[in-house]
C-alpha positions as CSV (number, residue, x, y, z in Angstrom):
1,X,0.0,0.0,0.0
2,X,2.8,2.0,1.0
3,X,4.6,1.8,-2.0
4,X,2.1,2.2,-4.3
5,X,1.2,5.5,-2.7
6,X,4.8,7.4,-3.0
7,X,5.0,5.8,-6.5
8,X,1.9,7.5,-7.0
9,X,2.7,10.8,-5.6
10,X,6.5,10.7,-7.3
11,X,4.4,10.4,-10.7
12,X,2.2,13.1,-9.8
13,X,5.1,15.1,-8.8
14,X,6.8,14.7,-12.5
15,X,3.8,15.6,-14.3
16,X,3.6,18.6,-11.9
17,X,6.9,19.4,-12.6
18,X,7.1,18.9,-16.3
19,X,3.3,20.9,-16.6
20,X,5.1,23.7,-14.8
21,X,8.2,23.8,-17.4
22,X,6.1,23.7,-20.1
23,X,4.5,26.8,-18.8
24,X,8.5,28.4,-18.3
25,X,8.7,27.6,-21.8
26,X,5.5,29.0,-23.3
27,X,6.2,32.3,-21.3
28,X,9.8,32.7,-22.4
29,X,8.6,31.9,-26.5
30,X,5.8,34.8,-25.3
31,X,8.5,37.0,-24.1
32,X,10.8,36.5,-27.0
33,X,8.6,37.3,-29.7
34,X,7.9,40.3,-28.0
35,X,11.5,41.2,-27.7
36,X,11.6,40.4,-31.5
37,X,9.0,42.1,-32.6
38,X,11.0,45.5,-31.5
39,X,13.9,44.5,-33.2
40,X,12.2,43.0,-36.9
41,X,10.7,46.4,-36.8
42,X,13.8,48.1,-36.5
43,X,15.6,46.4,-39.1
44,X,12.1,47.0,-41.7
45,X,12.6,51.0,-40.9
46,X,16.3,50.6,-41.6
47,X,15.5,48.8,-44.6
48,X,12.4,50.6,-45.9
49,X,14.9,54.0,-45.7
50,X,17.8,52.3,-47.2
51,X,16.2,51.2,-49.9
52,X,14.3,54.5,-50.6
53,X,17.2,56.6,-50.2
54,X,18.7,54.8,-53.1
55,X,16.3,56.2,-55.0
56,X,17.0,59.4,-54.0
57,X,21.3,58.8,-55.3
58,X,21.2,56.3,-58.3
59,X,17.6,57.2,-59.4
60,X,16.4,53.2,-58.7
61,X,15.8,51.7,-55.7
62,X,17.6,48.2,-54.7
63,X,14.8,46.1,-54.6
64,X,14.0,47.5,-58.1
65,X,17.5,47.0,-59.6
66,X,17.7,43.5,-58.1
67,X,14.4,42.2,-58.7
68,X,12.8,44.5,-61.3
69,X,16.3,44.6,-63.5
70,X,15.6,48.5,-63.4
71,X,19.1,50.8,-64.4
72,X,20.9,52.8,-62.1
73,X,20.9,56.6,-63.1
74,X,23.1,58.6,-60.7
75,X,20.6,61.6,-59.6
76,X,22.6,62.9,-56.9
77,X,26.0,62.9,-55.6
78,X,27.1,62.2,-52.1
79,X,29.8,64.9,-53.0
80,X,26.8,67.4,-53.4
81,X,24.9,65.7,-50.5
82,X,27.6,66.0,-47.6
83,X,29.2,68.9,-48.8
84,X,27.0,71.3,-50.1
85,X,25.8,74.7,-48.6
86,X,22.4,75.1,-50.0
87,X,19.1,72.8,-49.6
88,X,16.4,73.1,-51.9
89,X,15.4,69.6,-53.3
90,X,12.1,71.0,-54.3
91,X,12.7,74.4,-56.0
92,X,13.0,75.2,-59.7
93,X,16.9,74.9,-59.5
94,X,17.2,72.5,-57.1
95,X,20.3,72.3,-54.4
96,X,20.9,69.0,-52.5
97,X,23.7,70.3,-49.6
98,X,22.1,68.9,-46.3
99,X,24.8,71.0,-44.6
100,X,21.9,73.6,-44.1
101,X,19.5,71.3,-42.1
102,X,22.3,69.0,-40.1
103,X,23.9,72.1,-38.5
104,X,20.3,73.2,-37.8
105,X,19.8,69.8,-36.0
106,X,23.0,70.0,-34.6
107,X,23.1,73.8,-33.1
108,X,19.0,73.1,-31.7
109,X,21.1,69.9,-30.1
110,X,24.2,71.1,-28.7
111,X,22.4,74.3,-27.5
112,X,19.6,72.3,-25.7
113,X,22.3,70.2,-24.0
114,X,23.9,73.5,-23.2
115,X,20.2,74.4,-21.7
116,X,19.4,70.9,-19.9
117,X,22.1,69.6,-19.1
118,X,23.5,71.8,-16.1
119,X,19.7,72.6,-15.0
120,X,18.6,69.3,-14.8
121,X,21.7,67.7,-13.2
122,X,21.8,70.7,-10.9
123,X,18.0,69.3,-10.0
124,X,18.8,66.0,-9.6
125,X,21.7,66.9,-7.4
126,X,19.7,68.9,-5.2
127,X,16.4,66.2,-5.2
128,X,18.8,63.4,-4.2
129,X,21.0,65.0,-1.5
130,X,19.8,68.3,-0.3
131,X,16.1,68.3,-0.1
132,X,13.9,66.8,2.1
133,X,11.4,63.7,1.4
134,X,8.4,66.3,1.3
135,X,10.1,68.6,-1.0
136,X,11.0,65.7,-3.1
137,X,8.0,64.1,-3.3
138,X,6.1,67.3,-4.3
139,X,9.0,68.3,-6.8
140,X,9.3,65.0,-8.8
141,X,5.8,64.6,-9.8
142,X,5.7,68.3,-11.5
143,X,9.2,67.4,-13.4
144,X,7.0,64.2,-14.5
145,X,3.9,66.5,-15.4
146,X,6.6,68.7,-17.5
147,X,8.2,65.3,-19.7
148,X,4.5,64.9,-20.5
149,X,3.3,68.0,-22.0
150,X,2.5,67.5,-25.6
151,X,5.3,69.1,-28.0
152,X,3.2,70.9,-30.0
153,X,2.4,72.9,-26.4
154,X,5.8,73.5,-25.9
155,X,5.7,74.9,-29.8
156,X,2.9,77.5,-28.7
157,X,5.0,78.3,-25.8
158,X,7.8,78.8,-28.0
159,X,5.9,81.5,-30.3
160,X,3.6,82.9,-27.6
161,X,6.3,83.8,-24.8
162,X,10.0,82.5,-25.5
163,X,10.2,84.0,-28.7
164,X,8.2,87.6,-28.3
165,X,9.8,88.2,-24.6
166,X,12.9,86.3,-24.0
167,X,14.6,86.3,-27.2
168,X,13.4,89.5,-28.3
169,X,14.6,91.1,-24.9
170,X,18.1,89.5,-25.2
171,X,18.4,90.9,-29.0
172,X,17.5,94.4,-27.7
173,X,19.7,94.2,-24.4
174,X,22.4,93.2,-26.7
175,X,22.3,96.0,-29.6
176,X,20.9,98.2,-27.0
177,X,23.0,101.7,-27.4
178,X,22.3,102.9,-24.0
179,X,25.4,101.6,-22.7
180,X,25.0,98.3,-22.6
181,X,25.2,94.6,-23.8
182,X,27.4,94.2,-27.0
183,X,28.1,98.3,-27.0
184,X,29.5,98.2,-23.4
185,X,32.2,95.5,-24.1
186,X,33.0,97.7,-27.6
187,X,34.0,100.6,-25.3
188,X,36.5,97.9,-23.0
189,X,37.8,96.3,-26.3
190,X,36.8,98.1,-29.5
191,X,36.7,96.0,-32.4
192,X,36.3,92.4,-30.4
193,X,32.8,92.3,-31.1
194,X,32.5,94.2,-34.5
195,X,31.4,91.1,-36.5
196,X,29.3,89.6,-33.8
197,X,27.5,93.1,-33.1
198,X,27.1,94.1,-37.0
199,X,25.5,90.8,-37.5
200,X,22.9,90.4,-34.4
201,X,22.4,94.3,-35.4
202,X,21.4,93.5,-39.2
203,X,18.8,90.8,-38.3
204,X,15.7,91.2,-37.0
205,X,14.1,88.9,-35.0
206,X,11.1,87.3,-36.2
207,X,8.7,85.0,-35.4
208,X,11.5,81.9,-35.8
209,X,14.8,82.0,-34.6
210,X,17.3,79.6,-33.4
211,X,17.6,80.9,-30.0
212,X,14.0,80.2,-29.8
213,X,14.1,76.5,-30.5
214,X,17.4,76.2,-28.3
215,X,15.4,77.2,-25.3
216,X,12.0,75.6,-26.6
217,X,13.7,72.4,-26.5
218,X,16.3,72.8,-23.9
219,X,13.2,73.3,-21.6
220,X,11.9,69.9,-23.0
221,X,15.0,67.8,-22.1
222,X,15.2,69.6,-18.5
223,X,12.7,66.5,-17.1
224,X,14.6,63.3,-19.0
225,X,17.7,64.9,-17.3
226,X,16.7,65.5,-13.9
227,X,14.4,62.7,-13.3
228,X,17.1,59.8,-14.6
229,X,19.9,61.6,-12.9
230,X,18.2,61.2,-9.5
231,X,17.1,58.1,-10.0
232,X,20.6,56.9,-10.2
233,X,22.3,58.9,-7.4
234,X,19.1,57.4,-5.3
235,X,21.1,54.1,-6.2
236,X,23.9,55.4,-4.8
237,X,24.1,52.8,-1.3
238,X,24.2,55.2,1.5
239,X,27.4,53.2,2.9
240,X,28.9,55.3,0.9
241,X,27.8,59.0,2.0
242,X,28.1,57.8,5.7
243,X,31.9,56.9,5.4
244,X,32.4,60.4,3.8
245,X,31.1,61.9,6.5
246,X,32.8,60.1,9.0
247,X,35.5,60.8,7.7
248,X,34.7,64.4,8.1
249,X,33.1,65.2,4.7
250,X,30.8,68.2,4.1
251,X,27.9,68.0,2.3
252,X,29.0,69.3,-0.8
253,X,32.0,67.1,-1.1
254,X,29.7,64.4,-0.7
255,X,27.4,65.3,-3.6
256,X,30.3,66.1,-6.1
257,X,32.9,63.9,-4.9
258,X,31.2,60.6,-4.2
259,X,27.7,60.6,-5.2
260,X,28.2,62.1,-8.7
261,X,31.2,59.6,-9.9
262,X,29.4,56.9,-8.1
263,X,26.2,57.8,-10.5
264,X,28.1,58.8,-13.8
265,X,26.9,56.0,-15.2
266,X,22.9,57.1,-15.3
267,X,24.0,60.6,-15.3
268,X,25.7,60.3,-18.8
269,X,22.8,58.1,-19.8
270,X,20.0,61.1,-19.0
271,X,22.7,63.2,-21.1
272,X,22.8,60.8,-24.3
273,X,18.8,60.0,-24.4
274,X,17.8,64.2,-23.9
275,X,20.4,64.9,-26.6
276,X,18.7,62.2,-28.8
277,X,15.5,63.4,-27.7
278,X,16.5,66.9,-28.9
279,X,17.8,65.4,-32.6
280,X,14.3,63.8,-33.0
281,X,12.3,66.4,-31.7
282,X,10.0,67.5,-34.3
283,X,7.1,70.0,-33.4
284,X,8.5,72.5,-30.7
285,X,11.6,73.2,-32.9
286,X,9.6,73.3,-36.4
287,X,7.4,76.3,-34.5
288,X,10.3,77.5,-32.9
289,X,12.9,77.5,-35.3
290,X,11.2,78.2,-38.7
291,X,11.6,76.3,-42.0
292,X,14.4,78.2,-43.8
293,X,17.3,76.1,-44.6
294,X,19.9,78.6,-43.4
295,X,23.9,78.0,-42.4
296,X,24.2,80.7,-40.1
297,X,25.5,80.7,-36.6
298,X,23.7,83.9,-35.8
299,X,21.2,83.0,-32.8
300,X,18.5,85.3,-34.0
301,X,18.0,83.9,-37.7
302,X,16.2,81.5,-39.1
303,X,16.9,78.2,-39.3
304,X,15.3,74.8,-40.1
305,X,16.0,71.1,-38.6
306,X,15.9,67.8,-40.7
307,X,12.8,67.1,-38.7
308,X,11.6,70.5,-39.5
309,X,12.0,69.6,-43.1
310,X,10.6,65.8,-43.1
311,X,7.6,67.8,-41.6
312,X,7.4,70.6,-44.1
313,X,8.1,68.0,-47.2
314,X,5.3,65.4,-46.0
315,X,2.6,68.2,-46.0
316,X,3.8,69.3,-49.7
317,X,2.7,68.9,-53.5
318,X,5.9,66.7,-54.3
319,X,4.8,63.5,-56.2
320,X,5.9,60.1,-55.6
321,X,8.4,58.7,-56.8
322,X,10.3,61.8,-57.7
323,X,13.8,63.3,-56.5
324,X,12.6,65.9,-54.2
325,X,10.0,63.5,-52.8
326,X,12.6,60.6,-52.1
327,X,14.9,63.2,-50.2
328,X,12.8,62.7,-47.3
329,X,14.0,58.9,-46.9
330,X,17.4,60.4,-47.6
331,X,17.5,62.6,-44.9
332,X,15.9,60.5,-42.6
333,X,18.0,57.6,-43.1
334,X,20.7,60.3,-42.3
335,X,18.4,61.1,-39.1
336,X,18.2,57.6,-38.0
337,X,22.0,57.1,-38.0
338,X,22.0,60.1,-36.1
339,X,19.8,58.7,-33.4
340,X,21.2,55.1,-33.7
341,X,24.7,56.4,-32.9
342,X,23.8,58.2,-29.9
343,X,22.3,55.1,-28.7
344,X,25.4,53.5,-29.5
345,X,27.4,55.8,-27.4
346,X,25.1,55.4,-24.5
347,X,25.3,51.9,-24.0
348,X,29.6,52.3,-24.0
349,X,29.2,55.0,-21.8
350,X,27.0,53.0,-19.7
351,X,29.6,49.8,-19.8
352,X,32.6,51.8,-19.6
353,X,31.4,53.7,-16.3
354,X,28.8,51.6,-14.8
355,X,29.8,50.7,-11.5
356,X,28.6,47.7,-9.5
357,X,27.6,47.7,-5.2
358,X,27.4,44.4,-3.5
């Protein structure tokens, strides 16, 4: 009786077990086609681009030439595309130099991170280590409020205040001639400024400017900075502030000497994802900024963005299949390794600095 009882219950203990596998096994084939799912549709975006961009250089795209046996016309140069000054696929004489629209993408970038960067790791410094758990549990909801404010808000923002008072005030303080701004510094060290001066002085501001769509979207990243920048000096184990200040540390040298190289890791991560936020930002910067393809580093001018131009080109008349039409898989296939090479950088970043607590 005996042993046919724990024979029993040893079978009905496999079957048990091997059910509950089964399961392990379902949910992990579940799990990965999820995870595969992200990175098929990846690889179609890449392709899809790829394969219209070469339309937009040899006149034919790859999957016509290989399967359709079309010819290969070259259209446009990669000369003319990397190195020329001028943009204007779809005017009567056409220009194809995306130097115009990069360094619009790049100056929006850089001058967000310029923005963002030391405001929102100056938050996070002071959420994590300086203010209390009321104070931070008020504060960190309204920086999540702000990362969810619909970019075309910020946009409005952008040409409603930024634009009329801030960077209209800053053009007058600085060709103000009562003494001050640009004028001042001329009287200290004449002839320093002249080219800077004569060029803010020549342009008005409108209703775009770069300035404008530096602050627009430098106000956008502050959030994605702040919030993952706390988040990892809240990793931080507290072992490690307590032997600094047994050790006779003050508070400051505890936040900038231990807790920020302890958390460099998530810090430079905010950094890389809010400056790739900034390249792909579309909306904000296309209100801010304006639509003229200009390569000018005065902050008061017009400029446009390659998002700004994917925008403006997808609401035009261009036809299908044309030049000026397939420039937009060009330059976002451009965009896309843009983006794909900051993530890139991130993830180094992350390995190279990460650092491990047991």
């Amino acid at each position: 009786m005996s042993t046919e009882t724990q024979s029993g219950s040893g079978i009905s203990g496999d079957d048990s077990l091997e059910a509950a596998h089964e399961k392990n096994r379902r949910v992990r084939r579940v799990l990965f086609g999820c995870a595969a799912v992200t990175v098929v549709t990846t690889a179609a975006i890449f392709l899809v681009l790829f394969d219209n961009a070469a339309s937009y250089f040899f006149g034919a795209r790859i999957s016509e030439v290989l399967f359709g046996g079309d010819s290969i016309v070259r259209t446009v140069t990669f000369t003319e595309f990397g190195t020329g000054t001028r943009w204007a696929p779809d005017h009567a004489t056409p220009a194809h130099g995306v130097l115009p629209i990069v360094w619009g993408t790049l100056a929006i970038t850089i001058g967000a991170g310029l923005v963002s960067i030391p405001i929102g790791t100056a938050t996070a410094l002071y959420l994590s280590e300086y203010a209390s758990s009321g104070t931070r549990n008020r504060l960190k909801p309204i920086l999540e409020i702000l990362a969810g404010i619909p970019t075309i808000v910020y946009g409005y923002f952008a040409v409603s205040f930024l634009t009329p008072v801030l960077v209209d005030g800053i053009a007058t303080f600085l060709v103000n001639p009562a003494g001050r701004g640009l004028d001042s510094v001329s009287h200290i060290a004449p002839g320093l400024l002249e080219p800077l001066a004569s060029g803010m002085m020549d342009a008005s501001v409108g209703r775009y400017s770069m300035l404008a769509g530096i602050l627009v979207v430098g106000t956008m990243t502050i959030p994605m900075v702040s919030s993952i920048s706390e988040d990892a000096m809240q990793a931080v184990p507290d072992d490690l502030r307590n032997g600094a200040y047994a050790l006779g540390a003050t508070k400051y040298q505890v936040s900038t000497r231990i807790v920020l190289p302890a958390a460099v890791s998530g810090i430079f991560a905010s950094y890389i994802l809010a400056l790739s936020r900034a390249i792909g930002e579309t909306m904000a910067v296309t209100m801010a900024a304006g639509f003229n393809a200009n390569l000018t580093a005065n902050p008061f001018d017009e400029i446009m963005t390659m998002t700004a131009y994917l925008v403006s080109m997808a609401r035009g008349t261009s036809a299908v299949g044309t030049v000026e039409y397939q420039s937009l898989f060009a330059v976002g296939l451009l965009l896309f390794l843009m983006t794909l090479s900051m993530n890139l950088l991130n993830d180094r970043l992350k390995r190279r600095f990460q650092e491990e607590y047991r």
